[in-house]
C-alpha positions in Angstrom: 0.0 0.0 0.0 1.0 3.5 -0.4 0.0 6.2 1.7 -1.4 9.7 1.2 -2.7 12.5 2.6 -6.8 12.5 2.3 -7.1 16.0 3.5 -5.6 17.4 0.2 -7.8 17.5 -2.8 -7.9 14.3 -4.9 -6.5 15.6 -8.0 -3.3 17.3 -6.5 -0.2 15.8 -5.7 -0.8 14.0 -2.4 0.1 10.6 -2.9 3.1 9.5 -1.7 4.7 6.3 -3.3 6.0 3.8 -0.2 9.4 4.4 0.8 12.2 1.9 0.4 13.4 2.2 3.8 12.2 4.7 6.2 14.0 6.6 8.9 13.9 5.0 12.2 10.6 7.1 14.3 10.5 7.8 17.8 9.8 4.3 18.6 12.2 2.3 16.2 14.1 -0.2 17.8 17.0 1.6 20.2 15.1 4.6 20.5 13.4 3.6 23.8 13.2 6.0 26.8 15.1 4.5 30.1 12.8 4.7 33.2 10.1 5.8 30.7 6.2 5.7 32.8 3.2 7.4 33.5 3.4 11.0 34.3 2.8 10.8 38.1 5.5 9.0 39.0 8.0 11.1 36.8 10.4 13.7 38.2 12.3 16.0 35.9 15.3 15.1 33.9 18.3 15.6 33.7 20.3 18.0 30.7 22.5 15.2 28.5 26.1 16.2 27.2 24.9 16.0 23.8 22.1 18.4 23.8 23.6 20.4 26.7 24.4 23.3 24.8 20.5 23.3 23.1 19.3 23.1 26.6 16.7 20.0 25.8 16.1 17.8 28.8 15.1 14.5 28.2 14.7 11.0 29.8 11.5 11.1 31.3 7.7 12.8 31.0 8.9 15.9 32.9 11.1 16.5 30.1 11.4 20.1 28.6 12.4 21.0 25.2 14.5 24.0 27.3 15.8 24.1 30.9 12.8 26.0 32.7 13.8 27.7 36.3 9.9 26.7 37.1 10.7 23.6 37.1 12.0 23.3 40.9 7.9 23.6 41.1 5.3 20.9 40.1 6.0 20.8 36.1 2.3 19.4 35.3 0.3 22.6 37.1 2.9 25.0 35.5 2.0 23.5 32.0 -2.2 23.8 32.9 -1.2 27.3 34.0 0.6 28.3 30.6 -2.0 27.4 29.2 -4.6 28.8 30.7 -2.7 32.1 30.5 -2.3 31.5 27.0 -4.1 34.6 24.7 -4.8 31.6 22.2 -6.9 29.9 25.2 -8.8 33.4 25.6 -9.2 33.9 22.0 -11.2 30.8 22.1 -14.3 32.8 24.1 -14.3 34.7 20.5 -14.4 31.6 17.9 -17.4 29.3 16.9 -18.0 26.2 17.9 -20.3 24.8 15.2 -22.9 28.3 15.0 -22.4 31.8 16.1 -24.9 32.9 18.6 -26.2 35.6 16.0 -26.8 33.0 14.0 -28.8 30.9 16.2 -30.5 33.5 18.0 -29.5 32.0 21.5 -26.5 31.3 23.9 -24.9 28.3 22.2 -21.1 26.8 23.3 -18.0 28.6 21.5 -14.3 27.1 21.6 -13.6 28.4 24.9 -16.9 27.0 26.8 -16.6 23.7 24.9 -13.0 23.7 26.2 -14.0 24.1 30.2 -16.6 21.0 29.7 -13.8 18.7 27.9 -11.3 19.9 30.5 -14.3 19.2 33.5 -14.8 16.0 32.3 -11.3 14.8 31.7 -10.6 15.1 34.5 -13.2 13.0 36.3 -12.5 10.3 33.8 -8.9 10.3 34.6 -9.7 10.3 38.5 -12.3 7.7 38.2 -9.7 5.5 36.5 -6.7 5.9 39.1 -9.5 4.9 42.0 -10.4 1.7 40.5 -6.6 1.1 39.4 -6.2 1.7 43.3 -9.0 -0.5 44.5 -7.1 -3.0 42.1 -3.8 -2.5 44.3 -2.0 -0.8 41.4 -1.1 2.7 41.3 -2.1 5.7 39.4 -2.5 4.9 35.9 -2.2 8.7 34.4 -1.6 12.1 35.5 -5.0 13.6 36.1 -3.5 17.3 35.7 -1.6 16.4 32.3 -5.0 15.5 31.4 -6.3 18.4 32.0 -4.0 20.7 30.3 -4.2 19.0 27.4 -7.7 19.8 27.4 -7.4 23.1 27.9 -4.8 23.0 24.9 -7.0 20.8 22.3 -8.7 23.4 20.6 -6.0 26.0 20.6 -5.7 25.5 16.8 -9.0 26.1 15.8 -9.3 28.7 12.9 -12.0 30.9 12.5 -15.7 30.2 11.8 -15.0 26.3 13.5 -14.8 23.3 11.5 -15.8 25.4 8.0 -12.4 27.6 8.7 -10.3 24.4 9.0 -11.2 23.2 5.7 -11.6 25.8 3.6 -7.5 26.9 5.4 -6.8 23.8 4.3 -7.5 24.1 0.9 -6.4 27.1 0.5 -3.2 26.3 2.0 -2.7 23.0 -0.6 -3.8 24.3 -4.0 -3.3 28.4 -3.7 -0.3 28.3 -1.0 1.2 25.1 -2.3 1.8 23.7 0.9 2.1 19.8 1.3 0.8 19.2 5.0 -2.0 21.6 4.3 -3.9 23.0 7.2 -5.4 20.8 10.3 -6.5 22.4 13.3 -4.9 19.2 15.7 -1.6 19.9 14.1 -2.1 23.9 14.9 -2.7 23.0 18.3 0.5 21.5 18.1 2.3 24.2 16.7 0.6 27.1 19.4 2.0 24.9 22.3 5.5 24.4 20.6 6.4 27.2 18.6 3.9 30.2 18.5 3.0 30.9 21.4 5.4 32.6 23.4 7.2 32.7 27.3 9.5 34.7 28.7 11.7 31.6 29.5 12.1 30.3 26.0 13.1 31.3 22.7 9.3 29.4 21.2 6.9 28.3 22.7 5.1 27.2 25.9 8.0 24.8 26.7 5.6 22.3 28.3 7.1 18.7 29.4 6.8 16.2 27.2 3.7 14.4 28.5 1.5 17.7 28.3 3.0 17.8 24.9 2.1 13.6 24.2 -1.2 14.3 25.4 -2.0 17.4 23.1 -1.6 15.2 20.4 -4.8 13.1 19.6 -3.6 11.8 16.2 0.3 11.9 17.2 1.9 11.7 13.4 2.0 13.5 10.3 1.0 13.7 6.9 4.3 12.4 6.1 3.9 9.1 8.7 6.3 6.4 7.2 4.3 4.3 5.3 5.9 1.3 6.7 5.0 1.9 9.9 1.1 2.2 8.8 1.2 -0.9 6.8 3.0 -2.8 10.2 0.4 -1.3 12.7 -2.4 -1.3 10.6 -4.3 2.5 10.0 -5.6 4.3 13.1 -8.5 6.5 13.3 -7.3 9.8 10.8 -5.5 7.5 8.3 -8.2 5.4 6.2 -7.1 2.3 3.5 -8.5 2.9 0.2 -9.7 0.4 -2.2 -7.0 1.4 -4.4 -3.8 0.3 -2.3 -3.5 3.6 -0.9 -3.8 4.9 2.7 -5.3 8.2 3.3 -4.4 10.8 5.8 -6.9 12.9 7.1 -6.1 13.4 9.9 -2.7 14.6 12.5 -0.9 16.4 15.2 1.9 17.8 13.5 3.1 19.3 10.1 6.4 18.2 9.0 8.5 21.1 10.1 7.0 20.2 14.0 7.2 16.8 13.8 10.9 16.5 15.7 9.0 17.9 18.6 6.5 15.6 18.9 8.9 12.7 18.3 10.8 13.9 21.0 8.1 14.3 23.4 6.5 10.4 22.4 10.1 9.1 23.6 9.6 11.4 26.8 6.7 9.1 27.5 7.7 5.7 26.2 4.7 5.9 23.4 3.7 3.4 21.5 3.9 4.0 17.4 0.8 6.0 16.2 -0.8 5.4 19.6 -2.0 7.9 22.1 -0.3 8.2 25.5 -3.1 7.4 28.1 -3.7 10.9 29.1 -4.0 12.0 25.3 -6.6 8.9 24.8 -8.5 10.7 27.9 -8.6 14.2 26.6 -10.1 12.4 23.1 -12.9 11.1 24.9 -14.0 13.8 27.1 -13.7 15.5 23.5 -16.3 13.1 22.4 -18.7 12.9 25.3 -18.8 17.0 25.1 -19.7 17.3 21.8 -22.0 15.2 21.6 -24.2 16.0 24.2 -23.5 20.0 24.3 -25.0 20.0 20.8 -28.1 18.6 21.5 -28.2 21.8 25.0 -27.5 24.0 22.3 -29.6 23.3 19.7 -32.3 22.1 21.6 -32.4 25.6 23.4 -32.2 27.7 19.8 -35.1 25.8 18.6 -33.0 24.1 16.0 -33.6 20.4 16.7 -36.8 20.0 15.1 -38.5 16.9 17.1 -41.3 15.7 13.7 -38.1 15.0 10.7 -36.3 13.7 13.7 -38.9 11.5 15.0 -39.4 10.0 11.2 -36.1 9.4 11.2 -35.7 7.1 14.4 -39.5 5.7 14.3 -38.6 4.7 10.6 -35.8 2.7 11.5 -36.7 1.5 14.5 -40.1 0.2 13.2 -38.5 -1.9 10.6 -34.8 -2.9 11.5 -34.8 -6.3 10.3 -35.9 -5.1 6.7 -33.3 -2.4 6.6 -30.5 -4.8 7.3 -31.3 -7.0 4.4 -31.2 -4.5 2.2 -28.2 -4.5 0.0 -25.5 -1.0 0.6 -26.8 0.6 -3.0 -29.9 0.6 -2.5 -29.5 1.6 1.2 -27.2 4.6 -0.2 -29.4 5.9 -2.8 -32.7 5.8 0.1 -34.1 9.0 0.8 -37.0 7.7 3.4 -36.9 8.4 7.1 -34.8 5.6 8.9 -31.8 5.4 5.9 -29.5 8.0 7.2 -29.5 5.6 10.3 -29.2 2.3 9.1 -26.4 3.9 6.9 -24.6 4.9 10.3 -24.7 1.2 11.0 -23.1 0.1 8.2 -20.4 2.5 8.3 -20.0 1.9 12.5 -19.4 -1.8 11.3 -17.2 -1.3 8.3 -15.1 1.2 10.4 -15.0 -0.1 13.5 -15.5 -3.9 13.6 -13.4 -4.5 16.9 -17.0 -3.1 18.8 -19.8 -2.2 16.4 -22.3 -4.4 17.5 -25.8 -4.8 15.6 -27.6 -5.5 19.0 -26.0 -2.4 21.0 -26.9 -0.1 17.9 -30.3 -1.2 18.1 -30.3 -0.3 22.2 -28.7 2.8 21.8 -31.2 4.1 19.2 -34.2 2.9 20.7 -32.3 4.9 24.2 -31.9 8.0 22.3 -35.4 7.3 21.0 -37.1 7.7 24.2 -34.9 10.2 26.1 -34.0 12.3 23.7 -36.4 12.4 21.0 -39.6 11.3 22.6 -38.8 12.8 25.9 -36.8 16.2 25.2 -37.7 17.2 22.0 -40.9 17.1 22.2 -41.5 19.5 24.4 -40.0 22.7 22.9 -38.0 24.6 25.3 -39.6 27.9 26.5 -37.0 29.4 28.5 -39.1 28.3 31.6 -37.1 27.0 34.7 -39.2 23.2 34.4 -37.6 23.4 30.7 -33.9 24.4 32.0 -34.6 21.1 34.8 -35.6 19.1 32.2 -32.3 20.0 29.8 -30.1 19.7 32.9 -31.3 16.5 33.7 -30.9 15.0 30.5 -27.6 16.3 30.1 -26.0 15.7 33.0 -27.3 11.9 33.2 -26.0 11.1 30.0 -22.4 12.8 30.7 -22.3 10.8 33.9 -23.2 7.4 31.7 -20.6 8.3 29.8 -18.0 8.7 31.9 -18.3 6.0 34.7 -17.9 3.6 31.2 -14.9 4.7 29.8 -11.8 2.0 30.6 -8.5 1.2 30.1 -8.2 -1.3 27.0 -4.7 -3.2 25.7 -3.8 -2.1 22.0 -5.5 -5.0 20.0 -6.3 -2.9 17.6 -5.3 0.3 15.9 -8.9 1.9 15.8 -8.8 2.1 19.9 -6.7 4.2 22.2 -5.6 3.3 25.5 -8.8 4.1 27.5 -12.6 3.9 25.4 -16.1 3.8 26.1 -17.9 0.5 27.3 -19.2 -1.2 24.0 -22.9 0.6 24.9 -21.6 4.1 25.6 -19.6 3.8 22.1 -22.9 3.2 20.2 -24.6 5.8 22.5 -22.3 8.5 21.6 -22.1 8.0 17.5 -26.4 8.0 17.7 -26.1 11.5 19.6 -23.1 12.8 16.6 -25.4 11.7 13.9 -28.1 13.4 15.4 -26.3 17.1 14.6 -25.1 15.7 11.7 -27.9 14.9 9.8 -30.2 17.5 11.7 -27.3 20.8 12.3 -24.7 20.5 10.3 -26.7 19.5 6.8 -29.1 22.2 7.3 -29.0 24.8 3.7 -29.7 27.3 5.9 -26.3 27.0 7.6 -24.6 26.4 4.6 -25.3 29.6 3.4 -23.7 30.9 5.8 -20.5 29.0 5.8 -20.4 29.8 2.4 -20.0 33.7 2.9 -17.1 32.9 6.0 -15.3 30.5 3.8 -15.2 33.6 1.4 -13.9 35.9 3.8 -11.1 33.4 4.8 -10.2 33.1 1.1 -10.1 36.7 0.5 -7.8 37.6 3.7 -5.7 34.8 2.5 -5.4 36.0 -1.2 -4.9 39.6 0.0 -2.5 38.8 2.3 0.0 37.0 -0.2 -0.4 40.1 -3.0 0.5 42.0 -0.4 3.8 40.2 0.4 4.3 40.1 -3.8 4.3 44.1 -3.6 7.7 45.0 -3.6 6.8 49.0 -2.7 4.5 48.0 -0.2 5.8 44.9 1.6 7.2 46.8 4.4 3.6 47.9 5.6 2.4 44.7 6.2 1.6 43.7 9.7 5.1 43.1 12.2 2.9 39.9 13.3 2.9 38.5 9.5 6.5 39.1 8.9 7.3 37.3 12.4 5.4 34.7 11.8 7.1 33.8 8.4 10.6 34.5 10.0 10.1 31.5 12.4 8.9 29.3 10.3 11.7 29.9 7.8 13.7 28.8 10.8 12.4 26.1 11.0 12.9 24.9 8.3 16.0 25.3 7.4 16.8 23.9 10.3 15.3 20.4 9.4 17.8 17.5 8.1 19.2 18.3 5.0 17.4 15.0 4.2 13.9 16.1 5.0 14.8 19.9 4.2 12.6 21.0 0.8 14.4 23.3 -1.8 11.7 26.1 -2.0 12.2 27.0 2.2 11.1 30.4 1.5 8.2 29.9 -0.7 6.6 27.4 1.8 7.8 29.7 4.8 5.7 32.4 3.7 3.2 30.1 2.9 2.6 28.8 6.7 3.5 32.6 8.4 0.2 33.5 5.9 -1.8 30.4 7.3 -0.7 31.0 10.6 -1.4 34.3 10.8 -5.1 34.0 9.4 -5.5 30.8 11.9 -4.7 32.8 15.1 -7.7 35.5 14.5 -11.3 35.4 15.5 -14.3 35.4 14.2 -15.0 39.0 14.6 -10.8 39.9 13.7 -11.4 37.3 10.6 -14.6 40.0 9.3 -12.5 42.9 10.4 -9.6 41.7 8.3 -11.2 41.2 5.5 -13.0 44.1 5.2 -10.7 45.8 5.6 -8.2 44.7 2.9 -11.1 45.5 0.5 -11.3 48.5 1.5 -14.4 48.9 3.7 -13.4 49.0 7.5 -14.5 51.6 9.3 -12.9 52.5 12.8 -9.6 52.1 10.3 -7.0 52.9 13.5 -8.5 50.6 16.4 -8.3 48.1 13.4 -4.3 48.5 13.0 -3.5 47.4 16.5 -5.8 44.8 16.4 -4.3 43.1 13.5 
């Protein structure tokens, strides 16, 4: 098989023939970690002769990329409080979630409130596992604050205008700015903690430990994973076989020129290849169990979540599942009738997910959703009363509690699963709620619409942006952050192996400073932005030092 990257179009150049012999990863043979363990039993390292000069401590999960003076304190608390301190983290207050509340008409989540749920509910899941790993007689089995920061820090990469920004950066960055790893808002995140965001202890970066950094890092390769080590390990979730003998990435933690960060922080914590550390595999499910009940709160509240197409939806699967699963996959694809979209989840939850899809647990988990959701909660529109805040309350905070008293500690059998999942039941539970905003949110024209218009603005600020770098009388003018951002990331990468170092350093240089810049604004800075490089801001000063 060779392996690609899905997230580029699939015309362009993103396939990537398998390499003869690929360069030993973070966990090739040799490259293991001495005295490598879970985070709470770490204490910092020690600076080696070979890297003393670089200042990089390694040789355990406290490990720093450069000596901190903090460090005589607890290392895992002064990594949640960088974070927290972060003005990425507070720019999150101003980016959307999935709808903006002008949009909606009613106070939905944004980044930063979606962010204090996943945190809140990490962190139970991670103390709920070290108490039954104590009952057990074992010891801690992760770092309950590690998992916490990396909660705080899993969104930091989100672009403007949520999930719409991402892509549209992304193919923006491939086919206009020609750059090969594109745009993913996991390997942003990545990049804020490592080499944007700044301290005044180190030269880039947040300088967290390398178990913060682990955990961060929900799909913890990139685009250019060795194909070898796919093929060995068999794809995780983000990289996808194709019936063509290809593999598909669409999904990672790092572009290429960050990638000898996140090796180095894997050996810091002894990971496994193309496997989350126990803390990251935490953080990804609290990601889960948040968005998928926090979108039905919001929607339900915003009047969005119409209970009758719903209903049809559920009552026409339910009513006839045993006619629906012996149907053959075309004519289940080309089905427009209520129950379809659901019966085609099934098929994809067993195509995708074999290890636990489970036709028996998909039938209880609709028929749960059914009654507690749909019949129950939906059909009663919410009227702002306090009964109907009671009622919303209830239901969300039973199912989050479902959810997280089932998630466990499970060995790697398969490359699909992280260290710690959902029971079996909660699994199912969870991918009914997702297809619920699918299929009843995300599809809606009326939205749409609107993404259209911010993916315009996006492209515009973009296009603007890289003119204005072309304009030889003019360049000067452009904003200090712009011109900073493209000066680091020429660093990097010329600072890459002369091996892995591409001839056009410059060109793609400018490229990222471009996407990082755009990728660090708001929603609101994103508008202002744009506007005003056509020429139509007004308050034109304020506008200057915002940018």
């Amino acid at each position: 098989m060779t392996l690609h990257d899905e997230t580029a179009p699939p015309t362009a150049d993103a396939r990537v023939d398998a390499p003869a012999s690929a360069a030993p990863g973070p966990d090739a043979p040799g490259s293991a970690v001495p005295g490598a363990g879970t985070p709470g039993a770490r204490t910092p390292g020690t600076v080696t002769d070979a890297r003393a000069e670089r200042g990089t401590v390694v040789g355990n999960t406290a490990s720093r990329i450069f000596v901190d003076r903090d460090d005589e304190h607890d290392p895992w608390s002064i990594d949640l409080e960088r974070i927290q301190f972060s003005p990425y983290f507070s720019r999150l207050s101003a980016v959307t979630q999935v709808v903006s509340p002008s949009i909606s008409g009613a106070p939905v989540h944004n980044r930063l409130t979606h962010t204090l749920k996943v945190s809140a509910i990490a962190r139970v899941v991670a103390l709920q596992l070290n108490t039954r790993s104590r009952r057990a007689g074992e010891g801690d089995v992760c770092n309950a604050t590690v998992v916490e920061a990396a909660a705080y820090a899993h969104d930091l990469g989100h672009p403007p205008f949520g999930h719409l920004g991402e892509s549209t950066l992304n193919r923006l960055a491939r086919d206009e700015l020609g750059l090969p790893d594109g745009f993913e808002g996991n390997a942003q995140t990545y990049r804020i903690l490592t080499a944007l965001d700044v301290i005044e202890t180190a030269p880039r970066g947040l300088n967290l430990t390398a178990a913060v950094r682990a955990a961060s890092a929900k799909y913890p390769w990139a685009p250019s994973v060795s194909h070898d080590e796919v093929e060995r390990i068999g794809p995780p979730r983000g990289i996808r076989p194709s019936p063509d003998g290809t593999y598909r990435v669409h999904k990672y933690s790092a572009y290429d020129i960050d990638l000898a960060d996140l090796d180095e922080a894997r050996r810091g914590v002894d990971a496994d290849p193309l496997r989350q550390s126990i803390e990251g595999a935490v953080m990804d499910l609290a990601d889960d169990i948040a968005y998928s009940v926090h979108d039905v709160d919001d929607f339900y509240r915003a009047g969005i979540l119409d209970h009758a197409p719903i209903a049809a939806e559920f009552r026409g699967w339910l009513d006839d599942v045993l006619e629906w699963r012996s149907r053959d996959d075309a004519e289940v694809r080309a089905e427009l009738a209520p129950g379809a979209g659901l019966e085609r989840l099934r098929r994809k939850m067993r195509r995708d997910d074999p290890w636990i899809a489970d036709d028996e647990a998909f039938l209880a988990a609709v028929s749960d959703v059914d009654a507690e959701m749909v019949t129950d909660l939906l059909a009663r529109p919410f009227d702002g009363s306090l009964t109907a805040e009671r009622r919303l309350a209830a239901f969300t905070d039973r199912w989050i509690r479902r959810f997280q008293e089932s998630a466990r500690l499970r060995p790697l059998d398969t490359p699909r699963a992280g260290p710690v999942v959902l029971s079996a039941s909660a699994w199912h539970h969870v991918e009914v709620l997702k297809f619920v905003h699918k299929r009843f949110v995300l599809s809606r024209p009326d939205l749409a619409i609107q993404q259209r218009g911010m993916s315009r603005i996006l492209a515009r600020s973009v296009r603007a942006l890289g003119e204005w770098l072309d304009d030889d009388l003019d360049r000067a003018r452009t904003p200090r952050r712009l011109r900073e951002l493209i000066a680091l990331a020429l660093e990097q990468y010329a600072a890459l192996p002369a091996d892995r170092r591409p001839a056009d350093v410059e060109r793609l240089a400018r490229a990222r400073g471009i996407v990082d810049y755009v990728a660090s604004l708001t929603d609101a800075q994103a508008f202002a932005l744009s506007e005003a490089i056509s020429g139509r801001a007004d308050r034109l000063w304020a506008l200057g030092q915002r940018l």
